[in-house]
Jmol script that loads the backbone (N, CA, C; Angstrom):
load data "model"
ATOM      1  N   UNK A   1       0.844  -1.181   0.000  1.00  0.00           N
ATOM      2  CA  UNK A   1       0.000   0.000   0.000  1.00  0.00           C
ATOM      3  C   UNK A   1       0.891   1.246   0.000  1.00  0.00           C
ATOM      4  N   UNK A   2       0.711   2.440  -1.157  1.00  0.00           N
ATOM      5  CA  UNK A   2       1.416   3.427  -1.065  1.00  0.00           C
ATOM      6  C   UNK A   2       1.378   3.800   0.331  1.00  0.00           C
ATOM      7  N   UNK A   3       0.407   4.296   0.856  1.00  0.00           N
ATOM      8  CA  UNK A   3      -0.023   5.015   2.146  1.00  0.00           C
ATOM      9  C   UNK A   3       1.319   4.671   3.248  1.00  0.00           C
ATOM     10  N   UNK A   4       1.189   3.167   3.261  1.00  0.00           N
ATOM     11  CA  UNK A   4       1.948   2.579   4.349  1.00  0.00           C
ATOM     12  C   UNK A   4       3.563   2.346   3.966  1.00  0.00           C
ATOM     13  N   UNK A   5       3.950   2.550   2.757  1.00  0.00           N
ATOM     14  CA  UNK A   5       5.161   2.813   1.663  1.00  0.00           C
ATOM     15  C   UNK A   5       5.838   4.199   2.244  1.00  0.00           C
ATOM     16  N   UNK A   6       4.900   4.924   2.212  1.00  0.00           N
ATOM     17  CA  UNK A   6       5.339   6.711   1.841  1.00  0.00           C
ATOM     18  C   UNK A   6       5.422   6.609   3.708  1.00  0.00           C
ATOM     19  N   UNK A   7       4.536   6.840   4.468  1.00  0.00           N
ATOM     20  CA  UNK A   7       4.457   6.730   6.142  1.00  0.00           C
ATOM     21  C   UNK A   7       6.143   6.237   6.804  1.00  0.00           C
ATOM     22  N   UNK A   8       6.518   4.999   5.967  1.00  0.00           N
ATOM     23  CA  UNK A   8       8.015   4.260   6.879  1.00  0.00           C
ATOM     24  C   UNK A   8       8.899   5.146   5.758  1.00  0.00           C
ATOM     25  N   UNK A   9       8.917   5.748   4.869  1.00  0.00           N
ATOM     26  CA  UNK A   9      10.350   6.558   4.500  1.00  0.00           C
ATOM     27  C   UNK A   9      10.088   7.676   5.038  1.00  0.00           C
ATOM     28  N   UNK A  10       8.652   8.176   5.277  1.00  0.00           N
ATOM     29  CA  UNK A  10       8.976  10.047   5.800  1.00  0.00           C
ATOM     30  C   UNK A  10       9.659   9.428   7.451  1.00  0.00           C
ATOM     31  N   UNK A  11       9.028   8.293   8.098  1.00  0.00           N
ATOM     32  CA  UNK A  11      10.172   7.864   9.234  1.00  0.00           C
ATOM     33  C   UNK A  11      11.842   7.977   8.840  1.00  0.00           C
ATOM     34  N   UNK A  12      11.465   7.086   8.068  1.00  0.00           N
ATOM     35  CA  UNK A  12      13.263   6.864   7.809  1.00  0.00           C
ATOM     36  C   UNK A  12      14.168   7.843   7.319  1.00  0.00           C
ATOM     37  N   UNK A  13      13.404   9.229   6.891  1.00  0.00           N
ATOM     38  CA  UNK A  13      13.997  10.352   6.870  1.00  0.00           C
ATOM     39  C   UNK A  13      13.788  10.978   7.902  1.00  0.00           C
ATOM     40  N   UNK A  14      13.225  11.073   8.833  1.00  0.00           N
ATOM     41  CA  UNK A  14      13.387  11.715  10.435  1.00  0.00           C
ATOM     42  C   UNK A  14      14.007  11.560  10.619  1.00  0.00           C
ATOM     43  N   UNK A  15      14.466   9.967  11.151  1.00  0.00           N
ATOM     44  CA  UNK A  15      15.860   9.618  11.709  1.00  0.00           C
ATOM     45  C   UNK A  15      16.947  10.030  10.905  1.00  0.00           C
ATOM     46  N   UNK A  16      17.224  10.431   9.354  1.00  0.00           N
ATOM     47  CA  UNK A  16      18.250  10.462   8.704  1.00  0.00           C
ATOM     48  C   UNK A  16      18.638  11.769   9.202  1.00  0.00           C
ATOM     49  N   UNK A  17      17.243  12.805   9.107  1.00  0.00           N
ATOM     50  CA  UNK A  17      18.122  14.187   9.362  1.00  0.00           C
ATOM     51  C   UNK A  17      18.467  14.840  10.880  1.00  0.00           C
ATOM     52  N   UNK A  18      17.655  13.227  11.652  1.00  0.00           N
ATOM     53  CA  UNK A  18      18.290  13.779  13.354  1.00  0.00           C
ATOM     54  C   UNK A  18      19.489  12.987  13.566  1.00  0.00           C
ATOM     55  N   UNK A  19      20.272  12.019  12.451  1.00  0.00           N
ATOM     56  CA  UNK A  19      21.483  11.511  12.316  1.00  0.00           C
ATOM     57  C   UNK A  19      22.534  12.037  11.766  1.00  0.00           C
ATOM     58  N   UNK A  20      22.013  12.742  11.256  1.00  0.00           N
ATOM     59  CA  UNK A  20      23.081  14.167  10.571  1.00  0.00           C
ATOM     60  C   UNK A  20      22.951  15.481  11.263  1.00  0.00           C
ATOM     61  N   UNK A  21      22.243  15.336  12.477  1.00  0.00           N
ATOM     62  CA  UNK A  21      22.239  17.001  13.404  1.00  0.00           C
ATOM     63  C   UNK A  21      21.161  17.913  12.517  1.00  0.00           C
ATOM     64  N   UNK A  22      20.223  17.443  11.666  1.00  0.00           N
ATOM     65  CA  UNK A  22      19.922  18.343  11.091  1.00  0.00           C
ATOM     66  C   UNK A  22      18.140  19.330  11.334  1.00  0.00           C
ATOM     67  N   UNK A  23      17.871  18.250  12.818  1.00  0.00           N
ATOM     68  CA  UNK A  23      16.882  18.586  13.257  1.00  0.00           C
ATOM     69  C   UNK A  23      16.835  20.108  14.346  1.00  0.00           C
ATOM     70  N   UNK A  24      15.975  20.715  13.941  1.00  0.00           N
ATOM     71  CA  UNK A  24      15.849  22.195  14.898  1.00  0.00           C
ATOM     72  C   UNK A  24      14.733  21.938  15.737  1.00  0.00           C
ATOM     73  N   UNK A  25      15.469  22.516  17.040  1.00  0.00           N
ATOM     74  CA  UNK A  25      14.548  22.095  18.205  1.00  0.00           C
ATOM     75  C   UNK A  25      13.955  23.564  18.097  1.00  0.00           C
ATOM     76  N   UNK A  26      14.115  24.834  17.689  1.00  0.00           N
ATOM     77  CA  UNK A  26      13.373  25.943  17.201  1.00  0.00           C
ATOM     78  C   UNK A  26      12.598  26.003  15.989  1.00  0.00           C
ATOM     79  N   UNK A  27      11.267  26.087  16.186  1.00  0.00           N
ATOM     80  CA  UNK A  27      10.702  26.378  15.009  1.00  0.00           C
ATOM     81  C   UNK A  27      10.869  27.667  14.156  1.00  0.00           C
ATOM     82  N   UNK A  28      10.713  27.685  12.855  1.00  0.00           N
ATOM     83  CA  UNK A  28      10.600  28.840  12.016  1.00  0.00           C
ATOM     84  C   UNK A  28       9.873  29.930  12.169  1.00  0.00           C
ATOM     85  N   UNK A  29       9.775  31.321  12.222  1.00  0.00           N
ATOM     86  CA  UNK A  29       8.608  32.093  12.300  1.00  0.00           C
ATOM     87  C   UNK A  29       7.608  31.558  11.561  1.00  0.00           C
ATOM     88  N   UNK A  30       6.330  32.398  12.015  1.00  0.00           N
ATOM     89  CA  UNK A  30       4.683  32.296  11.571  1.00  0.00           C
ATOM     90  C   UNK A  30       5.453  33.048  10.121  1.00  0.00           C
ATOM     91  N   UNK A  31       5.861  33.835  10.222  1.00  0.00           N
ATOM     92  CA  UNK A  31       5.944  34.757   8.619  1.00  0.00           C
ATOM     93  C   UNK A  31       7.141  33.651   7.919  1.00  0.00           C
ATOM     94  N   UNK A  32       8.053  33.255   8.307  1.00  0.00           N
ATOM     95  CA  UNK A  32       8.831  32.124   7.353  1.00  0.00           C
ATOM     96  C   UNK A  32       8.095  30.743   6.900  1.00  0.00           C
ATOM     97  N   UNK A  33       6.858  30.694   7.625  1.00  0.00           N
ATOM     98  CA  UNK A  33       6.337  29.341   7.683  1.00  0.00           C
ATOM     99  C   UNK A  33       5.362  29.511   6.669  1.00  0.00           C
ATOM    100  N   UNK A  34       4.678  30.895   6.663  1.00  0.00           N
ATOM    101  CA  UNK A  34       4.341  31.349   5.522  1.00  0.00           C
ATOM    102  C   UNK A  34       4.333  31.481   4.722  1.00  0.00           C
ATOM    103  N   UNK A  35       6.131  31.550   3.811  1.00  0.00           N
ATOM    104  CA  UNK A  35       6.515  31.574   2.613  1.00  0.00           C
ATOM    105  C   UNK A  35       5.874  30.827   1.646  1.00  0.00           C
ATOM    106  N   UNK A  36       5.636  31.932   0.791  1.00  0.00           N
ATOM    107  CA  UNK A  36       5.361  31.113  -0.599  1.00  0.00           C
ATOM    108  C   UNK A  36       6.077  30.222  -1.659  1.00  0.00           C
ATOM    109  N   UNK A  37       6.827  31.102  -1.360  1.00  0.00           N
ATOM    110  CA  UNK A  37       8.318  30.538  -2.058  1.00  0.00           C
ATOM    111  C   UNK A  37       8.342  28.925  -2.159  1.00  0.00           C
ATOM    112  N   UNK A  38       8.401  28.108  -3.552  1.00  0.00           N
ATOM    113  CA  UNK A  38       9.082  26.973  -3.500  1.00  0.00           C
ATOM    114  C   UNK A  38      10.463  26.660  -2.329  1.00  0.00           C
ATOM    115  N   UNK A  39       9.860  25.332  -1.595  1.00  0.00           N
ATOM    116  CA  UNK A  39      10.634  24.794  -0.635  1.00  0.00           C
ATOM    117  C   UNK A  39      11.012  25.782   0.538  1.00  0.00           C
ATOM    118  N   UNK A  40      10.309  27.111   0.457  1.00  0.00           N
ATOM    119  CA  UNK A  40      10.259  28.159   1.501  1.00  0.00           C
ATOM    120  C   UNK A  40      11.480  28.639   1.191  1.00  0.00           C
ATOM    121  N   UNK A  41      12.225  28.869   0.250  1.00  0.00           N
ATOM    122  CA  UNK A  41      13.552  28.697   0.371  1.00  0.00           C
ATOM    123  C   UNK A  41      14.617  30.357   0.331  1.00  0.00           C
ATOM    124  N   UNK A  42      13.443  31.510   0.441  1.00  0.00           N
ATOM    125  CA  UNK A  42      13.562  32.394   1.062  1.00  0.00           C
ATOM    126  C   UNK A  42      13.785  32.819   2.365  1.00  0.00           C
ATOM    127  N   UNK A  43      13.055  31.984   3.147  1.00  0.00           N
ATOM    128  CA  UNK A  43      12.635  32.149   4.250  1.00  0.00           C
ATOM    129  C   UNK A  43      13.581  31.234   5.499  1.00  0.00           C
ATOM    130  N   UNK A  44      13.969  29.791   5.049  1.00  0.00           N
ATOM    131  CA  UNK A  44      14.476  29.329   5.848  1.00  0.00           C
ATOM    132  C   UNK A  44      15.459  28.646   5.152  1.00  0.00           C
ATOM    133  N   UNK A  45      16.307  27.465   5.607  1.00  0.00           N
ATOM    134  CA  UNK A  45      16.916  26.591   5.255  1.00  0.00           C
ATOM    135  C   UNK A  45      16.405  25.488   4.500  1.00  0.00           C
ATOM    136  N   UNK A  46      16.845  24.190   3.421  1.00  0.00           N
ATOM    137  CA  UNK A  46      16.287  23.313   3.086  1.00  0.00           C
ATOM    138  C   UNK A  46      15.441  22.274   4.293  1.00  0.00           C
ATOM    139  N   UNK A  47      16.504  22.038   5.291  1.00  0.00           N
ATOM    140  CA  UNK A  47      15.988  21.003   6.081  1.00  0.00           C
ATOM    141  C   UNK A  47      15.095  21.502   7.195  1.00  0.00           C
ATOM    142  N   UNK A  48      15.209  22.631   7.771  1.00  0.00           N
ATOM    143  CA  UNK A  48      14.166  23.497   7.885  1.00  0.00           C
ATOM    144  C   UNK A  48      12.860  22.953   6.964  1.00  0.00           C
ATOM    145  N   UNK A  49      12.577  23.182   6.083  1.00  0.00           N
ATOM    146  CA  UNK A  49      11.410  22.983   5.092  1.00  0.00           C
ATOM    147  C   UNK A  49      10.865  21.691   5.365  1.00  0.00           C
ATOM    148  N   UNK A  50      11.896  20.675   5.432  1.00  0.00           N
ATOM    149  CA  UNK A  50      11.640  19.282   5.482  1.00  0.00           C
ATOM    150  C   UNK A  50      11.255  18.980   6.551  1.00  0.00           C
ATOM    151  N   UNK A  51      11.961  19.683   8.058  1.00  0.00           N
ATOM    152  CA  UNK A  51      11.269  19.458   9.052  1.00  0.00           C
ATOM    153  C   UNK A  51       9.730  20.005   9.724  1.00  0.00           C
ATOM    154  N   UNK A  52       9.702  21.103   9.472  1.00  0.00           N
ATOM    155  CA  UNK A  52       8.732  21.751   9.745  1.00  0.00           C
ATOM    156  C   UNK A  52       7.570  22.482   8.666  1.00  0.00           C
ATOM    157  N   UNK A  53       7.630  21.427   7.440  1.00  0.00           N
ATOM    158  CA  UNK A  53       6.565  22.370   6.335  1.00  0.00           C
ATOM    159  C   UNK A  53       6.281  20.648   5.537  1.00  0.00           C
ATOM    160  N   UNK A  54       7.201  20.102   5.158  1.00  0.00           N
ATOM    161  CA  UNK A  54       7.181  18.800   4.232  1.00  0.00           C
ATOM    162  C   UNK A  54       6.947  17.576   5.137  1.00  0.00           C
ATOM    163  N   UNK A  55       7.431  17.360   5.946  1.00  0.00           N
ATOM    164  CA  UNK A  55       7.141  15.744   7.125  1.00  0.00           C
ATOM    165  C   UNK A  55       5.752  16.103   7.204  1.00  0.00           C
ATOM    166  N   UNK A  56       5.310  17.195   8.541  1.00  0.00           N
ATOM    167  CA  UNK A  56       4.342  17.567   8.725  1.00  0.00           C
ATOM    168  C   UNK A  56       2.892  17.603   7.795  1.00  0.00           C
ATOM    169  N   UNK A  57       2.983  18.285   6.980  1.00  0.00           N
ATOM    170  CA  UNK A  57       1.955  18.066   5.725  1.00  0.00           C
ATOM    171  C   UNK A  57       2.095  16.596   4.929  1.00  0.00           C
ATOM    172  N   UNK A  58       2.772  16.081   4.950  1.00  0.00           N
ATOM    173  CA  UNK A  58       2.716  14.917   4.436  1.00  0.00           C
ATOM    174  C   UNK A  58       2.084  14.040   5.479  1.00  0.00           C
ATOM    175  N   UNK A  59       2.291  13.965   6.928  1.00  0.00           N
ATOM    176  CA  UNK A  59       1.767  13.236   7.483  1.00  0.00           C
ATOM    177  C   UNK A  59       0.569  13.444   8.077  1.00  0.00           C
ATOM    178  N   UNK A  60       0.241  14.888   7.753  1.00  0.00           N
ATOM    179  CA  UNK A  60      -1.619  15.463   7.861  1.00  0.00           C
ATOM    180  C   UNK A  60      -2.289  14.477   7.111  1.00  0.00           C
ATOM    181  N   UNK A  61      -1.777  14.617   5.106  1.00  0.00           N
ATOM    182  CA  UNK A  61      -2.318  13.624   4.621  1.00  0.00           C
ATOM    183  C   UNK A  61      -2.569  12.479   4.570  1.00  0.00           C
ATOM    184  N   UNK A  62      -1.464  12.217   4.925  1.00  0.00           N
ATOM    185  CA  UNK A  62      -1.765  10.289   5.717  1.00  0.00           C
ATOM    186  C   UNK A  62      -2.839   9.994   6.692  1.00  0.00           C
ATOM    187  N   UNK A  63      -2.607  10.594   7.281  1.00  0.00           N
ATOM    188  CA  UNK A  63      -3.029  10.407   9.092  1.00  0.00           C
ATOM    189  C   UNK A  63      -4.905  11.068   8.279  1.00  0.00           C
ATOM    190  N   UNK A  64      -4.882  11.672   7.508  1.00  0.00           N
ATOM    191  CA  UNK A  64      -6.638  11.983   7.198  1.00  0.00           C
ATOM    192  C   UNK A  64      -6.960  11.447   5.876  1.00  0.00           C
ATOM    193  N   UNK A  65      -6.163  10.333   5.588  1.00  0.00           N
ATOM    194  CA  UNK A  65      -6.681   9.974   4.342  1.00  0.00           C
ATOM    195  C   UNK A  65      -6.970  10.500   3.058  1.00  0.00           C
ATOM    196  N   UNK A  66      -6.282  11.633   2.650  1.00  0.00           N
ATOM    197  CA  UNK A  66      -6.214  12.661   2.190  1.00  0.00           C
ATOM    198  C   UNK A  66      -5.697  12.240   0.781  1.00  0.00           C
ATOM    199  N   UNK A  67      -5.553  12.635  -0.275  1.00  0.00           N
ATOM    200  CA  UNK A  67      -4.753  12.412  -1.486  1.00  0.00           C
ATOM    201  C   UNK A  67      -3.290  12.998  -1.723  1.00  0.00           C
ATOM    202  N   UNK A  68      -2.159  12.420  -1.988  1.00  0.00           N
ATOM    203  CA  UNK A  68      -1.004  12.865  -1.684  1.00  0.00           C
ATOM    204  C   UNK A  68      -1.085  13.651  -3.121  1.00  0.00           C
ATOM    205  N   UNK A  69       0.413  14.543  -3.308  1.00  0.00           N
ATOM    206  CA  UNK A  69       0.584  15.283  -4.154  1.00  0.00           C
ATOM    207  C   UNK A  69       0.447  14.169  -5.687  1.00  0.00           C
ATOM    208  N   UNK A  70       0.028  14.990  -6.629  1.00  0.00           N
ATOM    209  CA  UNK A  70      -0.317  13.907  -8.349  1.00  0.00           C
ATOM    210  C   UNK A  70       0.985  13.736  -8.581  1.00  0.00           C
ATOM    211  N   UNK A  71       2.445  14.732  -8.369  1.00  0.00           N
ATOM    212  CA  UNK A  71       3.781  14.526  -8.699  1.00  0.00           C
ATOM    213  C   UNK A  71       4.513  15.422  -7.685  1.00  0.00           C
ATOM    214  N   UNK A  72       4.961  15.016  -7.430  1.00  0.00           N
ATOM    215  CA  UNK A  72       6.039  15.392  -6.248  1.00  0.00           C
ATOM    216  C   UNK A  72       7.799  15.587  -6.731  1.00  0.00           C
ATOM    217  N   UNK A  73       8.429  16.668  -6.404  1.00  0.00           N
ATOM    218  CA  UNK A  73       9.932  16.337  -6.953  1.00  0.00           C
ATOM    219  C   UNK A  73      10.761  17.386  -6.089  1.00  0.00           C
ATOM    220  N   UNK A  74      10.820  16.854  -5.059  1.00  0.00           N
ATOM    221  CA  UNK A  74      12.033  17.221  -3.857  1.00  0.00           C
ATOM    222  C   UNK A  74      13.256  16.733  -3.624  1.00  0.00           C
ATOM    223  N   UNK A  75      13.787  15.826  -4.490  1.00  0.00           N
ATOM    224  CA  UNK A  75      15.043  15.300  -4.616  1.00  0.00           C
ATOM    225  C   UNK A  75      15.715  15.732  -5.122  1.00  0.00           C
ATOM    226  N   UNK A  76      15.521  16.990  -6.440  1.00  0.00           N
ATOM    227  CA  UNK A  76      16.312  17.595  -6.945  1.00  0.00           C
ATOM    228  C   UNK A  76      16.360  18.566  -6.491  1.00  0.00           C
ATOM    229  N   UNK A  77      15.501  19.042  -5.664  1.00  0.00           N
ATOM    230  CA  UNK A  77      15.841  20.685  -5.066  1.00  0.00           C
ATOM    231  C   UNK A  77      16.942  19.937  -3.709  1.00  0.00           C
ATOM    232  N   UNK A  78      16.946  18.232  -3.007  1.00  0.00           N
ATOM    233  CA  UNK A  78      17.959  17.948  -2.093  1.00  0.00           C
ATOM    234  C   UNK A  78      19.651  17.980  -2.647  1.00  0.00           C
ATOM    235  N   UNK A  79      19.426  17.234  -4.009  1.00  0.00           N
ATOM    236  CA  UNK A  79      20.503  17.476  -4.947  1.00  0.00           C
ATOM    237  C   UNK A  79      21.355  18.805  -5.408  1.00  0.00           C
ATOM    238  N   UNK A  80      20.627  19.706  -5.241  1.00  0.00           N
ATOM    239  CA  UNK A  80      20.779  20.718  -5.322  1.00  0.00           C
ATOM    240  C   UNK A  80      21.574  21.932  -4.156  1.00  0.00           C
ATOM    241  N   UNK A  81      20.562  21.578  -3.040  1.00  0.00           N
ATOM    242  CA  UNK A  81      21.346  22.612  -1.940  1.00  0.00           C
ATOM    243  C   UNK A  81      21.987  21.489  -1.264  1.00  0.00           C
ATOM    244  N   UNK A  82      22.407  20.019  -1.409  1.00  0.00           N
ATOM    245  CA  UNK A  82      23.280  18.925  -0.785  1.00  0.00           C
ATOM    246  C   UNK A  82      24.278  18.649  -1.450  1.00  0.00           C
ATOM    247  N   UNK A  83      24.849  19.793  -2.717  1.00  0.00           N
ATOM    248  CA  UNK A  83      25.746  18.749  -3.924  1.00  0.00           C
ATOM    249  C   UNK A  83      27.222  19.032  -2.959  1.00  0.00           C
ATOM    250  N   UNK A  84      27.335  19.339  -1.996  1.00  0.00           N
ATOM    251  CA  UNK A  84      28.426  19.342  -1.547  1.00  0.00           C
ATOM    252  C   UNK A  84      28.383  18.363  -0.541  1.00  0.00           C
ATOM    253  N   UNK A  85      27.523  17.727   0.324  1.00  0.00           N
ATOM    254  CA  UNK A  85      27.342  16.942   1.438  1.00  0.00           C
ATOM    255  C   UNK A  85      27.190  15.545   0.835  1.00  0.00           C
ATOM    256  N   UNK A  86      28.394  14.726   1.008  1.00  0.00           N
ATOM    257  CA  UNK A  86      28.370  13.604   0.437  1.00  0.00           C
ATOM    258  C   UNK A  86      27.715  12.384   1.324  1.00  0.00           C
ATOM    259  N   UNK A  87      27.890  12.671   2.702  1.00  0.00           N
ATOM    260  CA  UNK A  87      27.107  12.177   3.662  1.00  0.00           C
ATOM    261  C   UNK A  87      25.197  12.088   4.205  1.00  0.00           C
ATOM    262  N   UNK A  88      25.164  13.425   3.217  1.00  0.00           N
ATOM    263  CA  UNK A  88      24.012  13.138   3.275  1.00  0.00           C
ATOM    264  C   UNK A  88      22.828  12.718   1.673  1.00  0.00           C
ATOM    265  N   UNK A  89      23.711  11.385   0.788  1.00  0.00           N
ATOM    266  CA  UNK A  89      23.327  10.997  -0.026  1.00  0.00           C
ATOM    267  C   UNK A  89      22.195   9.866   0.693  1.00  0.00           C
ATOM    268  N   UNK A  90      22.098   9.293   1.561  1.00  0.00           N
ATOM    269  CA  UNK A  90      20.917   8.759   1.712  1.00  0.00           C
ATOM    270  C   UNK A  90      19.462   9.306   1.996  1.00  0.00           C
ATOM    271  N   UNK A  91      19.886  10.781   2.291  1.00  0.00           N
ATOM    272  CA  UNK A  91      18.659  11.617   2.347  1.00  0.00           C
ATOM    273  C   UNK A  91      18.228  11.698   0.761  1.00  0.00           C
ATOM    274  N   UNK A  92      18.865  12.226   0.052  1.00  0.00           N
ATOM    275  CA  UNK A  92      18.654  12.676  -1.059  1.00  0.00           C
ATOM    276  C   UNK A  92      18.329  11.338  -1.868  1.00  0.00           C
ATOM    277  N   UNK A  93      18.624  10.249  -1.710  1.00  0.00           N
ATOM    278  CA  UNK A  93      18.212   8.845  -2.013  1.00  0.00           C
ATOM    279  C   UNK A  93      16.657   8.755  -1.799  1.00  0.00           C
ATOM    280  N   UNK A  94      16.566   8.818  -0.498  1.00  0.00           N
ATOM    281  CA  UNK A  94      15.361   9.079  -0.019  1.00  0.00           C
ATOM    282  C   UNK A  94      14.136   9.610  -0.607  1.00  0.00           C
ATOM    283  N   UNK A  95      14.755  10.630  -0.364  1.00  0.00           N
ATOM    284  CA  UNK A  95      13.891  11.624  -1.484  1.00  0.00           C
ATOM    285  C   UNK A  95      13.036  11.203  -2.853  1.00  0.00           C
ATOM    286  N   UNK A  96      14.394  10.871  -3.598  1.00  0.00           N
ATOM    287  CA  UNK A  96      14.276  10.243  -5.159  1.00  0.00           C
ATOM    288  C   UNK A  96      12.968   9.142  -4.861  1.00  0.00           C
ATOM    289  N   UNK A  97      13.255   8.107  -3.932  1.00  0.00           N
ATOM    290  CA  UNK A  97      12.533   7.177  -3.537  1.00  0.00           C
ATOM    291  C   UNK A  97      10.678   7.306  -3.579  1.00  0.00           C
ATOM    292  N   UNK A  98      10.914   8.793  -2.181  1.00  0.00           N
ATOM    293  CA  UNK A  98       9.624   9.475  -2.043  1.00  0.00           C
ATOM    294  C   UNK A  98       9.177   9.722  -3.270  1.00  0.00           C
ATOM    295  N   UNK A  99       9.917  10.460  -4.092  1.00  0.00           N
ATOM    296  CA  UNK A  99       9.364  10.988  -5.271  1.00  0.00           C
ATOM    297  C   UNK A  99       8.703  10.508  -6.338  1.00  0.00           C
ATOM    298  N   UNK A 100       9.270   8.774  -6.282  1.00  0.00           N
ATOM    299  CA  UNK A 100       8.719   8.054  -7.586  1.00  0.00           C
ATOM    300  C   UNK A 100       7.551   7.144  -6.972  1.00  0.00           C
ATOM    301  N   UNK A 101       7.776   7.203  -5.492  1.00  0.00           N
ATOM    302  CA  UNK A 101       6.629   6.412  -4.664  1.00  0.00           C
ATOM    303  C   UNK A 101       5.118   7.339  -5.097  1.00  0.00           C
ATOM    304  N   UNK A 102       4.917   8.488  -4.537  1.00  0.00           N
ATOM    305  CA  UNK A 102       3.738   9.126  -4.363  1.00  0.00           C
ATOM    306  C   UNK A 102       3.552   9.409  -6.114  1.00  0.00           C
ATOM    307  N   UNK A 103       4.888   9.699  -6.875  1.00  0.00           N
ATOM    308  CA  UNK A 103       4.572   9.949  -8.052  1.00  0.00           C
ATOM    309  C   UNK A 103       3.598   8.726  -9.065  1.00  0.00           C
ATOM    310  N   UNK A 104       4.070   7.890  -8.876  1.00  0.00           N
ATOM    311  CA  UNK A 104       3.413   6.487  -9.353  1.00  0.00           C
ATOM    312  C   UNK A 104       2.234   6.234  -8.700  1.00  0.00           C
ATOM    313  N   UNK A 105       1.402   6.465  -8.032  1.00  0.00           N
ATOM    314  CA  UNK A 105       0.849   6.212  -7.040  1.00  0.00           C
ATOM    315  C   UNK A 105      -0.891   6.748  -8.124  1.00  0.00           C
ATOM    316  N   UNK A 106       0.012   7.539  -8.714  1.00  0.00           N
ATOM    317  CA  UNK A 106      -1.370   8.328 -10.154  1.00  0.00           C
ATOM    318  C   UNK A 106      -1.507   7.179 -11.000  1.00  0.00           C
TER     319      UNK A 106
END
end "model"
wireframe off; spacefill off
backbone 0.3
color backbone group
């Protein structure tokens, strides 16, 4: 079942980015959380986004039965602000993963 597919990798990316230090025990402002901006990426950091805008909404939809995104593609915006962090290729693995999971899922 996608549902139960997509649910154990947004886990297995929790743990990835509180294994790389990359979790903030401060949340973002109401006005950064706001951003319109693709991946907020005005406003805050990438993993920022992931922690507090992308887990979260993804797991609203789960948790209410909700319809996930028709195409999803956050692996290249990880590819992107990660091309220097070679350590954190299993996130960005991840990602790719997420991406073709919910994407196929149409």
């Amino acid at each position: 079942m996608v549902a139960d597919s997509t649910r154990n990798k947004l886990r297995i990316l929790e743990g990835e980015l509180a294994k790389q230090g990359l979790l903030s025990e401060t949340p973002p402002s109401e006005q950064a959380l706001a951003s319109t901006a693709p991946f907020a990426c005005d406003a805050m950091p990438f993993e920022q986004w992931l922690q507090f805008i992308f887990l979260p909404k993804m797991h609203y939809l789960l948790d209410n039965g909700m319809s996930l995104p028709a195409a999803m593609s956050v692996a290249p915006m990880a590819e992107h602000v990660w091309a220097d962090k070679t350590n954190y290729q299993n996130m960005i693995s991840l990602l790719a993963e997420l991406d073709r999971l919910v994407s196929k899922a149409r």
